[in-house]
BALOBA-1460 file (C-alpha; in Angstrom, 3 decimals):
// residues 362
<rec num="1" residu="x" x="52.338" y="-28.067" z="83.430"/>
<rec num="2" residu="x" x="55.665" y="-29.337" z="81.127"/>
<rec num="3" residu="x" x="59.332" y="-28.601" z="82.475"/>
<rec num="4" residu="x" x="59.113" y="-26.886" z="78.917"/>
<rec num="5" residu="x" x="56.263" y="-24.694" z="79.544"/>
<rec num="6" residu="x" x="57.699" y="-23.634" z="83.252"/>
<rec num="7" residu="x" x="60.543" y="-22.776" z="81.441"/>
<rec num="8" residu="x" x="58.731" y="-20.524" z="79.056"/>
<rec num="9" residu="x" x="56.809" y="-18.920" z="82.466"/>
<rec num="10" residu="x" x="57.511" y="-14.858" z="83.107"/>
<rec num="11" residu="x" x="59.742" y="-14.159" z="85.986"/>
<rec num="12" residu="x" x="57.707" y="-12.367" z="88.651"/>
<rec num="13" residu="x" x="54.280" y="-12.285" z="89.672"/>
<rec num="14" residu="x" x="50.695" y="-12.009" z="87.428"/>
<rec num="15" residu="x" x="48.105" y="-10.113" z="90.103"/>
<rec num="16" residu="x" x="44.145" y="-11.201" z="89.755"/>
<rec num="17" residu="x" x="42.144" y="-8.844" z="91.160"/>
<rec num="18" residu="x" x="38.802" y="-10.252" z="92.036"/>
<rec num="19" residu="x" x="35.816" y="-9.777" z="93.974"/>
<rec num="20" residu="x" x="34.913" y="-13.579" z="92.825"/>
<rec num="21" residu="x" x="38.103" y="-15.913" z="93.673"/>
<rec num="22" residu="x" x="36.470" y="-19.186" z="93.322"/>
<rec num="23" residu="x" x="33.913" y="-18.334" z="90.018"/>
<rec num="24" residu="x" x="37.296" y="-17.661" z="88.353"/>
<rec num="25" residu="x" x="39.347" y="-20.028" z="89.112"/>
<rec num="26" residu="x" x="39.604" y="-20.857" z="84.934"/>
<rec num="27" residu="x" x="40.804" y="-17.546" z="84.596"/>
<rec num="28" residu="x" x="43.488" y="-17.715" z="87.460"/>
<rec num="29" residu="x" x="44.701" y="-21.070" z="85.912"/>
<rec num="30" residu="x" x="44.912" y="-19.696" z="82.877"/>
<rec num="31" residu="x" x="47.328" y="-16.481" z="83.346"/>
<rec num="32" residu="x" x="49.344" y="-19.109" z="85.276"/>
<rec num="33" residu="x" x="50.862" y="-20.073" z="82.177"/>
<rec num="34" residu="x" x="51.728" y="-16.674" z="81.827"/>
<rec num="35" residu="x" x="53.170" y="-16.326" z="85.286"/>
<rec num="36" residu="x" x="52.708" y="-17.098" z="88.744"/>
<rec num="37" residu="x" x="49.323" y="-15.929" z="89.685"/>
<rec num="38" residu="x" x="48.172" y="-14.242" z="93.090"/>
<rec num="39" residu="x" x="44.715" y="-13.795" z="93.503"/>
<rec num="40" residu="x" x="43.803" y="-10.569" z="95.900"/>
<rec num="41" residu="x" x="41.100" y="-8.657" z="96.787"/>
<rec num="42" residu="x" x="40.792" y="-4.686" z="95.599"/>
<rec num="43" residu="x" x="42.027" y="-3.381" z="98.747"/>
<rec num="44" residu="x" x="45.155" y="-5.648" z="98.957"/>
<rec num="45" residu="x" x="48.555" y="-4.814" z="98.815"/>
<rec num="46" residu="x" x="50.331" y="-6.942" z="96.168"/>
<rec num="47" residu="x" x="52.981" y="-9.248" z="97.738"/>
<rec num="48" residu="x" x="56.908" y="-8.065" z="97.552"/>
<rec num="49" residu="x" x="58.732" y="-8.498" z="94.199"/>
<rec num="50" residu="x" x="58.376" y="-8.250" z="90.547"/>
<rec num="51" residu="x" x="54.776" y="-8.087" z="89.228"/>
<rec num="52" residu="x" x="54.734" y="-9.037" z="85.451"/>
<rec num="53" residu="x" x="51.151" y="-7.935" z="84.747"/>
<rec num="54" residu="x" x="47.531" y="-7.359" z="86.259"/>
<rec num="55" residu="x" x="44.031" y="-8.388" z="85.472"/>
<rec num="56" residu="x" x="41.656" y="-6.053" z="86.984"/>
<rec num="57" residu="x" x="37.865" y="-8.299" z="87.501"/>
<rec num="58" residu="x" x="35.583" y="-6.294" z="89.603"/>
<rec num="59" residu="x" x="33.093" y="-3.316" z="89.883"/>
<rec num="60" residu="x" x="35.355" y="-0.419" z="89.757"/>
<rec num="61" residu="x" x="32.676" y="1.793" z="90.994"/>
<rec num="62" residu="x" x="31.770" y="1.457" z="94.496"/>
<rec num="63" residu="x" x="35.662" y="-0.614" z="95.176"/>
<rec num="64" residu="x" x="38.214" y="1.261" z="96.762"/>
<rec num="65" residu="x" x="40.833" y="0.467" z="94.668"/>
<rec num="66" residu="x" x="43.719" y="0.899" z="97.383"/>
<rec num="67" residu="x" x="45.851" y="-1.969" z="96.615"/>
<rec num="68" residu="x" x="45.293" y="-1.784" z="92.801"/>
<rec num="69" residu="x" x="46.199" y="2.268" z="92.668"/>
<rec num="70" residu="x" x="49.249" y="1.768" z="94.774"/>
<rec num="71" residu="x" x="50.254" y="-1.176" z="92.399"/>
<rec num="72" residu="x" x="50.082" y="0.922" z="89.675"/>
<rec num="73" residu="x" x="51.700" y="4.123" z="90.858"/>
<rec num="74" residu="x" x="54.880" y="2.065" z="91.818"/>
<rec num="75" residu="x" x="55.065" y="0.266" z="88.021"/>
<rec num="76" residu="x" x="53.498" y="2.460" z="85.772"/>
<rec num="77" residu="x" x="54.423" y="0.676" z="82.654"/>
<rec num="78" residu="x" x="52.353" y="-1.848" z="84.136"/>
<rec num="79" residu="x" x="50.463" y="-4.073" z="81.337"/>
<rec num="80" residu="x" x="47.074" y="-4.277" z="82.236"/>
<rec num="81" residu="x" x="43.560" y="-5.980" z="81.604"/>
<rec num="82" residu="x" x="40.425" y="-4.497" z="82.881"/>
<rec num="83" residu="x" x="37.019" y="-6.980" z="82.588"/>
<rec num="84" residu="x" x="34.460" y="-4.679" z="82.963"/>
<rec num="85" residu="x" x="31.176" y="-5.417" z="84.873"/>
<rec num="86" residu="x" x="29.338" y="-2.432" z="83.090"/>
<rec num="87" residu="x" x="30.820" y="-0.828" z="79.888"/>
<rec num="88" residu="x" x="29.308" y="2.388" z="81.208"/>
<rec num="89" residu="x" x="31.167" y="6.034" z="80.549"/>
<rec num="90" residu="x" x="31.881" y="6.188" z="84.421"/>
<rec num="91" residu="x" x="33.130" y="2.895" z="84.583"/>
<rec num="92" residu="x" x="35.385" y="3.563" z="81.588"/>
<rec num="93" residu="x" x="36.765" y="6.524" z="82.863"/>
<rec num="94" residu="x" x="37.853" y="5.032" z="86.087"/>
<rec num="95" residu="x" x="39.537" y="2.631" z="83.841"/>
<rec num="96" residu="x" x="40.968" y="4.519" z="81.643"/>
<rec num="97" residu="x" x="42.386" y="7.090" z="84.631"/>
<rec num="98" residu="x" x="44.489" y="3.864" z="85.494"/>
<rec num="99" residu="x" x="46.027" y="3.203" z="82.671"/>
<rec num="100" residu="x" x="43.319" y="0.956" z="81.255"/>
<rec num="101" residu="x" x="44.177" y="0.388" z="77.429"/>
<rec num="102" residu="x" x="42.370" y="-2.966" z="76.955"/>
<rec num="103" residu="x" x="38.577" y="-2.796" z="78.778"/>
<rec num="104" residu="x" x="36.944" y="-6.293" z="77.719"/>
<rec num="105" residu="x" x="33.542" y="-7.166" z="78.829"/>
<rec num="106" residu="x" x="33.768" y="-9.615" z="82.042"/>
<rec num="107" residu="x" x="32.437" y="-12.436" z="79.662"/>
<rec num="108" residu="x" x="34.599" y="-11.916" z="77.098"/>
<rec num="109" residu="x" x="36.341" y="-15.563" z="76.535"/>
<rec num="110" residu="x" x="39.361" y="-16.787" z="78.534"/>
<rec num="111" residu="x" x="41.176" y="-17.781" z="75.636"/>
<rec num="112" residu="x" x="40.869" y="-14.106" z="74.239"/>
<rec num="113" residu="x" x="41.663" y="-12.103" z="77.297"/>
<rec num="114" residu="x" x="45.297" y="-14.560" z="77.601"/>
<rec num="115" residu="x" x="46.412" y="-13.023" z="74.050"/>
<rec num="116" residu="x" x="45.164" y="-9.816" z="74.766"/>
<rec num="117" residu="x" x="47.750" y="-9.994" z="78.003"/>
<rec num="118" residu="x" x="50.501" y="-11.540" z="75.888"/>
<rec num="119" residu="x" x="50.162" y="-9.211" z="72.893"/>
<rec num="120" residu="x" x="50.492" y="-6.644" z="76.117"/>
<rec num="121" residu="x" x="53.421" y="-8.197" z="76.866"/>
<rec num="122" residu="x" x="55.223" y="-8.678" z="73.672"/>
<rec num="123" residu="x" x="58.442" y="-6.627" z="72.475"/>
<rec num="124" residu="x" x="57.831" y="-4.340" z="70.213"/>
<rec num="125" residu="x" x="59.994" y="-4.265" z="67.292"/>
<rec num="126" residu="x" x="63.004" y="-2.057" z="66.974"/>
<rec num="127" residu="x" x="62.291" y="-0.572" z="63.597"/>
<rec num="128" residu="x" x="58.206" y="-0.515" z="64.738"/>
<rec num="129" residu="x" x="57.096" y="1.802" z="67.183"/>
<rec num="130" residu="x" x="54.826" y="0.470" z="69.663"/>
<rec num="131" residu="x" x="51.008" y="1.204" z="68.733"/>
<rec num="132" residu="x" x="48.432" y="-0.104" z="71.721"/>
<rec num="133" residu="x" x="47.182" y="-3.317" z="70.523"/>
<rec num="134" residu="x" x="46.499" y="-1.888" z="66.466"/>
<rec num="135" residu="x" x="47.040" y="-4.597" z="64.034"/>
<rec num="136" residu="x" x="46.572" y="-6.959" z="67.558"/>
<rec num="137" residu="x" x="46.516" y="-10.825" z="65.992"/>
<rec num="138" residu="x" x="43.116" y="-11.097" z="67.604"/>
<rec num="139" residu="x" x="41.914" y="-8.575" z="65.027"/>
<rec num="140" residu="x" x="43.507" y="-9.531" z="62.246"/>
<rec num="141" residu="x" x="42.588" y="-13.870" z="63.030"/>
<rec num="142" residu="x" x="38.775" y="-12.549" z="64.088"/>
<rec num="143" residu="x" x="38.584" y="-10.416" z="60.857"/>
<rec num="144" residu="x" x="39.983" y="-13.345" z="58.428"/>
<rec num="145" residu="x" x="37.267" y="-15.646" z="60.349"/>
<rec num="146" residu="x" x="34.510" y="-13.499" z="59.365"/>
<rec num="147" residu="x" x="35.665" y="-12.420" z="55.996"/>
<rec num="148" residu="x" x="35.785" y="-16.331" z="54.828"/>
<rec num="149" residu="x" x="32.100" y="-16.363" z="56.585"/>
<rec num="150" residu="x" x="30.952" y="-13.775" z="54.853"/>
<rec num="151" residu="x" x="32.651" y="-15.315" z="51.772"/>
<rec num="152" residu="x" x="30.808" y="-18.774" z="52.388"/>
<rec num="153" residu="x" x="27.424" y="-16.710" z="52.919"/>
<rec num="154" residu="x" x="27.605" y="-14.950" z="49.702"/>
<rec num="155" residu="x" x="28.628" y="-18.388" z="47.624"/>
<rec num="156" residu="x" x="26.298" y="-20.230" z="49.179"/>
<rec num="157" residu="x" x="23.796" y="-17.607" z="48.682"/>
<rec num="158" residu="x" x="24.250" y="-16.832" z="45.004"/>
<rec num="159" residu="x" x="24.811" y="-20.899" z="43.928"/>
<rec num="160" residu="x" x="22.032" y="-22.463" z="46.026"/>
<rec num="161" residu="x" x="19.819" y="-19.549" z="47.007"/>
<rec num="162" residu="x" x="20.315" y="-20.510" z="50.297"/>
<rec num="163" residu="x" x="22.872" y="-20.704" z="53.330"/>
<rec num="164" residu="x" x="24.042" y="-21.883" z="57.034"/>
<rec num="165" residu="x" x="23.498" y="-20.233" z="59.898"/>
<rec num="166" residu="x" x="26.228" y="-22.023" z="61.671"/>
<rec num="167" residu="x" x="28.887" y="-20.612" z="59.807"/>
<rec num="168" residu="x" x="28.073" y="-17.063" z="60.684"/>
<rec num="169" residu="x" x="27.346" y="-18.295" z="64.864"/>
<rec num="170" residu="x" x="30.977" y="-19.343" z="64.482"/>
<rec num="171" residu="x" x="32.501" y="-15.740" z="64.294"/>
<rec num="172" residu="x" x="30.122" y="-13.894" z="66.556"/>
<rec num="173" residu="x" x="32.481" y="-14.547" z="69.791"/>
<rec num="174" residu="x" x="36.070" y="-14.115" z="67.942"/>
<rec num="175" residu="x" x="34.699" y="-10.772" z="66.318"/>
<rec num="176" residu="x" x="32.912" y="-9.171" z="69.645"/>
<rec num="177" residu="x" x="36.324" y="-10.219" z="71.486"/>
<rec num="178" residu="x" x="38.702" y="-8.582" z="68.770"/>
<rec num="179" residu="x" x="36.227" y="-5.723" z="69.441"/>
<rec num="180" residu="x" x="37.090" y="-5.539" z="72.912"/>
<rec num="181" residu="x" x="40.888" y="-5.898" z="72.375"/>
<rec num="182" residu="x" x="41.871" y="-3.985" z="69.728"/>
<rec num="183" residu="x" x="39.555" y="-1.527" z="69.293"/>
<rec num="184" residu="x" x="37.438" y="-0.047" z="66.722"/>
<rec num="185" residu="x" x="40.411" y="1.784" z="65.237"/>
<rec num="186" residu="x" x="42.188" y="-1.532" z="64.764"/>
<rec num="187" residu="x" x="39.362" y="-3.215" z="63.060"/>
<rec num="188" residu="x" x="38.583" y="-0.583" z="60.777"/>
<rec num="189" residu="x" x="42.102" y="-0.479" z="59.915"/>
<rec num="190" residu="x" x="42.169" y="-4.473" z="59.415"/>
<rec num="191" residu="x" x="39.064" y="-4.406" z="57.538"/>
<rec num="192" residu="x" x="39.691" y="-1.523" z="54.945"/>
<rec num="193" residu="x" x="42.669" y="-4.070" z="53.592"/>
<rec num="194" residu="x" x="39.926" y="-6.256" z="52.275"/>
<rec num="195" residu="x" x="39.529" y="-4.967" z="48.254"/>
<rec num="196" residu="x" x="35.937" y="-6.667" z="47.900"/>
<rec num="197" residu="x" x="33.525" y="-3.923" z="48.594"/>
<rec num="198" residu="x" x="30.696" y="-6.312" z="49.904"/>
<rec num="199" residu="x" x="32.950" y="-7.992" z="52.109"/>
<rec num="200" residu="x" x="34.502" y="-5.161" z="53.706"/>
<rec num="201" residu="x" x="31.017" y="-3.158" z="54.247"/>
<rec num="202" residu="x" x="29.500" y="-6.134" z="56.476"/>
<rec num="203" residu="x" x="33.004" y="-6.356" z="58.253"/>
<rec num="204" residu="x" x="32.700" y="-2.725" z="59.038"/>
<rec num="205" residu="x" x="29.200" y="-2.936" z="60.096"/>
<rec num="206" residu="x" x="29.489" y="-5.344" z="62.080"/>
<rec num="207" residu="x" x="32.406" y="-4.003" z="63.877"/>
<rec num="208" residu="x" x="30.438" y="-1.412" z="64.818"/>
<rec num="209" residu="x" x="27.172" y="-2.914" z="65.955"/>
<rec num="210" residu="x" x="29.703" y="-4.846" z="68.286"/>
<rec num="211" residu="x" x="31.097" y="-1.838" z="69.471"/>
<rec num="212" residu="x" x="27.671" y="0.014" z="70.057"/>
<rec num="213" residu="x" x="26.679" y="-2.962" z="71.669"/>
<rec num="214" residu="x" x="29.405" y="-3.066" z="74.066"/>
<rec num="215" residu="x" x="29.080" y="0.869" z="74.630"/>
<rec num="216" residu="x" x="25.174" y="0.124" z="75.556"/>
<rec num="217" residu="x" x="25.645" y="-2.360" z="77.856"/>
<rec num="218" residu="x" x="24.157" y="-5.111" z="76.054"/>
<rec num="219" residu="x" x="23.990" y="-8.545" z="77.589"/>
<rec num="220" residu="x" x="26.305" y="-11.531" z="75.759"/>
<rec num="221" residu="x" x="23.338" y="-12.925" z="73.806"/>
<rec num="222" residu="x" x="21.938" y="-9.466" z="72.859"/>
<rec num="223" residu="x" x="25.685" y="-8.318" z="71.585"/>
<rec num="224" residu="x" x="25.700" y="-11.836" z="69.411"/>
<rec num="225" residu="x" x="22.403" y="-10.836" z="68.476"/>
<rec num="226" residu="x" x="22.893" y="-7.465" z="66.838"/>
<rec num="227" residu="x" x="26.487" y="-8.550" z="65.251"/>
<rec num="228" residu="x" x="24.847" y="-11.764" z="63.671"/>
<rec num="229" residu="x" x="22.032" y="-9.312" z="62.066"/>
<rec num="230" residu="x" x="24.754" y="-6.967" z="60.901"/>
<rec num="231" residu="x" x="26.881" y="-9.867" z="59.407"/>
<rec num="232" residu="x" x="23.933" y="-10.578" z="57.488"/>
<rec num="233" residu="x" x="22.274" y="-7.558" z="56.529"/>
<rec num="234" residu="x" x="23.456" y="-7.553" z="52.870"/>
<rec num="235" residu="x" x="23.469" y="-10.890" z="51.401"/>
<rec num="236" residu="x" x="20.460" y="-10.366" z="49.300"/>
<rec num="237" residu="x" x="23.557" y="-8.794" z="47.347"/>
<rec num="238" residu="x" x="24.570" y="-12.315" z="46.281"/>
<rec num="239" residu="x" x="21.976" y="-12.193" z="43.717"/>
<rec num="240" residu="x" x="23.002" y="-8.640" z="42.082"/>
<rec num="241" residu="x" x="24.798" y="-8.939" z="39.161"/>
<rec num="242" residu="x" x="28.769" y="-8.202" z="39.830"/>
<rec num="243" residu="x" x="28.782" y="-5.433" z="36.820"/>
<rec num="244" residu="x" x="26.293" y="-3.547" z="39.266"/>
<rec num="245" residu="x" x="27.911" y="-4.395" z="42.656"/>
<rec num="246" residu="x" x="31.495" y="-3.749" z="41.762"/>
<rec num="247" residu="x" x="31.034" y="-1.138" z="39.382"/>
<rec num="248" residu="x" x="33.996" y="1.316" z="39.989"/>
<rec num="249" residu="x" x="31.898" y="4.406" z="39.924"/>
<rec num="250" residu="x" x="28.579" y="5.621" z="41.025"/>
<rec num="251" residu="x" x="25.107" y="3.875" z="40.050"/>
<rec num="252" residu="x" x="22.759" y="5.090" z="36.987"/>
<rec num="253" residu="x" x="19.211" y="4.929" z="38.135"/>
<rec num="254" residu="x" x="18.272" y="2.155" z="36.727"/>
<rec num="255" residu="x" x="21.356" y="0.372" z="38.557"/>
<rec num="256" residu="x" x="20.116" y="1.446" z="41.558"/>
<rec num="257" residu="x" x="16.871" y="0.377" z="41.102"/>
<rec num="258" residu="x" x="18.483" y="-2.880" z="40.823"/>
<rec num="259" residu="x" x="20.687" y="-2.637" z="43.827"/>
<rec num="260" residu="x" x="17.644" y="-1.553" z="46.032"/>
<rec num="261" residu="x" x="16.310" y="-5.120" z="45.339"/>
<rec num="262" residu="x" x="18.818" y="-6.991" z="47.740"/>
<rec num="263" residu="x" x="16.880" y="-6.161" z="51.116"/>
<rec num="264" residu="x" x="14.078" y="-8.248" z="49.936"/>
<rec num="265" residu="x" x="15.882" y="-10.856" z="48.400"/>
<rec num="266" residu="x" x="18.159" y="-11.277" z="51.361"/>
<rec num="267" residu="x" x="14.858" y="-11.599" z="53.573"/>
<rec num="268" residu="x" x="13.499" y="-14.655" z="50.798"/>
<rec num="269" residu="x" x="16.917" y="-16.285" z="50.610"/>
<rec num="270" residu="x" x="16.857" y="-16.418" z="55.227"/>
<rec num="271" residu="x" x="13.606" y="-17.267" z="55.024"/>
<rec num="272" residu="x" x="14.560" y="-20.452" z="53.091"/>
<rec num="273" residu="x" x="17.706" y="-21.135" z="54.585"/>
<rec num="274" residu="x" x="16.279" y="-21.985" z="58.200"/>
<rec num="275" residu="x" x="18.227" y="-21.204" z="61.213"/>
<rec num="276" residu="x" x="17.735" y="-17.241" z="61.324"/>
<rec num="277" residu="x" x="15.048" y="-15.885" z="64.022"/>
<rec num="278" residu="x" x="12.558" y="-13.031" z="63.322"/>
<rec num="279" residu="x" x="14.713" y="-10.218" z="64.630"/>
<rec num="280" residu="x" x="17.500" y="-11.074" z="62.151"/>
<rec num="281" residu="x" x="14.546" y="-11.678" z="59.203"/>
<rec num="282" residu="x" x="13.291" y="-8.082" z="59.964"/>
<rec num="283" residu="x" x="17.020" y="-6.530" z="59.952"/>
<rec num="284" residu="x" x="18.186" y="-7.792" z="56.494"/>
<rec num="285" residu="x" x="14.614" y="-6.809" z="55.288"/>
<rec num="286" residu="x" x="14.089" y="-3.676" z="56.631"/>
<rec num="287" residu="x" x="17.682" y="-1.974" z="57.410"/>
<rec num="288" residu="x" x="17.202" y="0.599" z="54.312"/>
<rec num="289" residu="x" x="13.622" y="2.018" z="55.359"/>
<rec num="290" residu="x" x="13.771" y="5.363" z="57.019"/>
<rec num="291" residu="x" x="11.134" y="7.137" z="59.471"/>
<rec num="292" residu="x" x="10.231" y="9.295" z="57.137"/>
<rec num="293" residu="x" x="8.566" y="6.824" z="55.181"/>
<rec num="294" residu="x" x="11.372" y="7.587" z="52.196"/>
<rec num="295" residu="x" x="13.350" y="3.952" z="52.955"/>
<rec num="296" residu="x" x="12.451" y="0.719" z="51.088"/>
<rec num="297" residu="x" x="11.259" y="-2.260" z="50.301"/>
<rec num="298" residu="x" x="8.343" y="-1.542" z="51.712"/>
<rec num="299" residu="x" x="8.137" y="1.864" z="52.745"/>
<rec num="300" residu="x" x="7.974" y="1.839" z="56.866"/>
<rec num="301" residu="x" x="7.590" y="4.667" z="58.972"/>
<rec num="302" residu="x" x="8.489" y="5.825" z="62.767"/>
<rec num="303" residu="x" x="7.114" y="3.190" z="65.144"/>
<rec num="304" residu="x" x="6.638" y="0.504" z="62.396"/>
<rec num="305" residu="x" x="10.717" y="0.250" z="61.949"/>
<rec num="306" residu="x" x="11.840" y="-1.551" z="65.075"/>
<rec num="307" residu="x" x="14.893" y="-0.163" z="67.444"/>
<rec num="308" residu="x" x="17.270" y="-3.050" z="66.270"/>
<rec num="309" residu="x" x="16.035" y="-1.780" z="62.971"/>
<rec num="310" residu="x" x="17.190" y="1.626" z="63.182"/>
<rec num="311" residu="x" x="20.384" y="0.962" z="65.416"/>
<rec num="312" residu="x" x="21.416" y="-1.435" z="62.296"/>
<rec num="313" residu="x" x="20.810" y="1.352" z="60.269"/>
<rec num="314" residu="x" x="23.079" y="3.903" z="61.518"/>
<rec num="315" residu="x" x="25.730" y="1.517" z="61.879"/>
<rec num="316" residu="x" x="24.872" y="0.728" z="58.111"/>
<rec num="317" residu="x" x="24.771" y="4.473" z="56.774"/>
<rec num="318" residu="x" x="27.880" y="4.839" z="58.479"/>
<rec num="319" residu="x" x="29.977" y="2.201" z="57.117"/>
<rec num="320" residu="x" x="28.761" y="2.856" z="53.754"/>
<rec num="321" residu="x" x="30.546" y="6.723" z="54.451"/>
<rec num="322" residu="x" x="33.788" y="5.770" z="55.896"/>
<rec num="323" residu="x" x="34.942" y="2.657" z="54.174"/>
<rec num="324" residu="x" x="37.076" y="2.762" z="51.123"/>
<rec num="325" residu="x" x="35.402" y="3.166" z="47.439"/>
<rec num="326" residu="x" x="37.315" y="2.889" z="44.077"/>
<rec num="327" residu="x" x="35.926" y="6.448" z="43.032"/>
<rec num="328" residu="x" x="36.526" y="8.268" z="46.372"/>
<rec num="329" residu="x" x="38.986" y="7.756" z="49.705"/>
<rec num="330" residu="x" x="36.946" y="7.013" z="53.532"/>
<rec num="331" residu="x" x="34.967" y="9.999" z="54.533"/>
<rec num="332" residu="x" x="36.563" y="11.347" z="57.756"/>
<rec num="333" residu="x" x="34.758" y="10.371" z="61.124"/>
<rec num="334" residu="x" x="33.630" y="13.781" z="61.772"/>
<rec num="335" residu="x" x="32.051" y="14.090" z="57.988"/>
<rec num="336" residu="x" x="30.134" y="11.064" z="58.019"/>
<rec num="337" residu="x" x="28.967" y="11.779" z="61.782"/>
<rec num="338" residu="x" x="27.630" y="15.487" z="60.426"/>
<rec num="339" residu="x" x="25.711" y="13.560" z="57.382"/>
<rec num="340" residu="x" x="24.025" y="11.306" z="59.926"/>
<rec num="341" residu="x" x="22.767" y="14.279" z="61.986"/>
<rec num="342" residu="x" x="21.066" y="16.110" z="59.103"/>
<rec num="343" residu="x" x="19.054" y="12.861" z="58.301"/>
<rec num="344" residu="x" x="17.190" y="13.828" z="61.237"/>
<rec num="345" residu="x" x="13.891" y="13.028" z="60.527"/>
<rec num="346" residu="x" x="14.953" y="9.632" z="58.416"/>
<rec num="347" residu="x" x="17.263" y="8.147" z="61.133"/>
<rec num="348" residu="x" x="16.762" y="8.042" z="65.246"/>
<rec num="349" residu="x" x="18.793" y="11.089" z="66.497"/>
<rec num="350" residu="x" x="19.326" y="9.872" z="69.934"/>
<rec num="351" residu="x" x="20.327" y="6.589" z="69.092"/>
<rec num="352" residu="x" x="22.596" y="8.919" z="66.517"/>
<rec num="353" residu="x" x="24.149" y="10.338" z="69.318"/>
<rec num="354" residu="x" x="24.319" y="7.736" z="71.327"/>
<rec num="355" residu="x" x="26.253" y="6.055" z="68.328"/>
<rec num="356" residu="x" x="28.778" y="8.945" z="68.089"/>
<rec num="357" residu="x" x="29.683" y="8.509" z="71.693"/>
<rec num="358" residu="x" x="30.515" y="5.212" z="71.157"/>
<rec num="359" residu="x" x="32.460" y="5.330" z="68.507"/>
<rec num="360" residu="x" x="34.033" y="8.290" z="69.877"/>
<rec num="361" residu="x" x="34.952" y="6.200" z="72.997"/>
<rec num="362" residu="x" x="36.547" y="3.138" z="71.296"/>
């Protein structure tokens, strides 16, 4: 490390807690540029002096949690960093009873949980009152990221009927780990700033497959999974005409007859791209059909939708209610989540409720 960047180092101790010392020794070497570091175990006390921060990396079910709870009783302005093992409600709420603001998954990257900490540990402004982590720079960077992917998809798509999967792959991480740092509330609030309509429904939906994702307990893959499907859903709209997809008003039949078209086309324009597997193919295809048999293109029903399917869906129906529209302001939360219930019969009800829990949580 520089003379410069010592200089730069907190005064006072950074605590790792951490049932696996030697897996995380990238970790430990990273907060070190934050602070000193001391790695402990969840029983021990934390050594004499000023602690600057902790990093909580363990189970917090069946630990004790002596030495962390007596940490945080004696400096309970504390800025903290839990990385969860299970994104469960119990393991949440024993987070969140200490103080837990920022609950990242354990994988989440390095990189992301450092600025999380720093944005932690950053003055607020005088003339700003402090907001946890809302309008966080990871949000704001991860969102940008994805908009210009999403603006590279749709280009790509409408010019050359065709686009690269690498482009979206690049976001997946950033956007799952703004997820986990800022919120829900903070990337809905980041994304609604966005005046294209197109691009700020995908943003929103995928913001929200990340956070179901996260709420279920999905594995890394299967979170980069979903949010690449629901980056991706819509860009059969590419090939509407802009009088029909920006119109500042409701659709005429016939306009929506037109607008219904983009599931399919976004399925043909995949399929010739390359690069996109079969789960993703049957998302952007199949994310307007409904149980009932009432959805298009193709008219599916109950077990021939598939659960990615439907959780896309309700993510999708969502979004559509809350974000901002030229001819109406964003539906309240509770609206939109009242709407979903009484499609019962056209959407899955438990994975309805398990959606409103989520979002509920974040």
């Amino acid at each position: 490390m520089s003379i410069l960047a010592k200089a730069q180092m907190r005064a006072g101790t950074l605590i790792l807690y951490t049932d696996q010392p030697d897996s995380r020794a990238d970790l430990r070497h990273a907060l070190e540029q934050i602070a000193p570091c001391a790695v402990l175990g969840a029983s021990e006390a934390p050594p004499p002096g000023p602690c600057v921060a902790v990093v909580v990396d363990f189970d917090l079910l069946p630990s004790p949690l002596t030495g962390l709870r007596s940490l945080i009783a004696a400096n309970p302005g504390l800025p903290r960093v839990f990385l969860m093992r299970s994104m469960g409600q119990r393991s949440l709420s024993v987070a969140r009873n200490l103080g837990g603001r920022l609950c990242l998954p354990m994988d989440t990257p390095i990189t992301t949980v450092v600025e999380a900490l720093q944005t932690q540990l950053r003055p607020a402004s005088p003339q700003t009152p402090s907001r946890p982590v809302t309008g966080s720079p990871v949000v704001v960077q991860a969102a940008g990221r994805a908009s210009a992917a999403i603006a590279n998809l749709l280009d790509s798509a409408r010019d050359h009927g065709t686009v690269d999967a690498a482009v979206i792959d690049a976001t997946l991480e950033p956007i799952l780990g703004a997820i986990g740092t800022g919120g829900l509330k903070a990337w809905l609030e980041t994304v609604r700033a966005y005046d294209d309509a197109t691009y700020q429904h995908c943003l929103l939906v995928a913001g929200l497959a990340a956070t179901f994702a996260i709420d279920l307990g999905f594995s890394s893959a299967d979170r980069e999974h979903l949010v690449r499907a629901a980056l991706v859903h819509d860009v059969g709209k590419a090939k509407i005409p802009l009088s029909i997809l920006n119109k500042p008003g409701p659709l005429d039949p016939g306009e929506r007859a037109v607008m219904r078209e983009h599931a399919a086309l976004g399925h043909e324009i995949l399929v010739k791209a390359g690069g996109f597997d079969d789960t993703v193919l049957t998302v952007v295809r199949h994310h307007h059909e409904m149980l009932d048999g009432s959805g298009y293109p193709d008219g599916l029903k109950g077990e021939a939708i598939r659960d990615i399917v439907r959780l896309i869906t309700v993510c999708d129906v969502y979004a559509a209610l809350v974000e901002s529209r030229p001819y109406r302001p964003p539906m309240p939360a509770a609206q939109a989540m009242e709407i979903l219930y009484g499609m019962d019969g056209k959407l899955d009800i438990a994975l309805v409720r398990a959606f409103e829990r989520s979002v509920a949580g974040s």
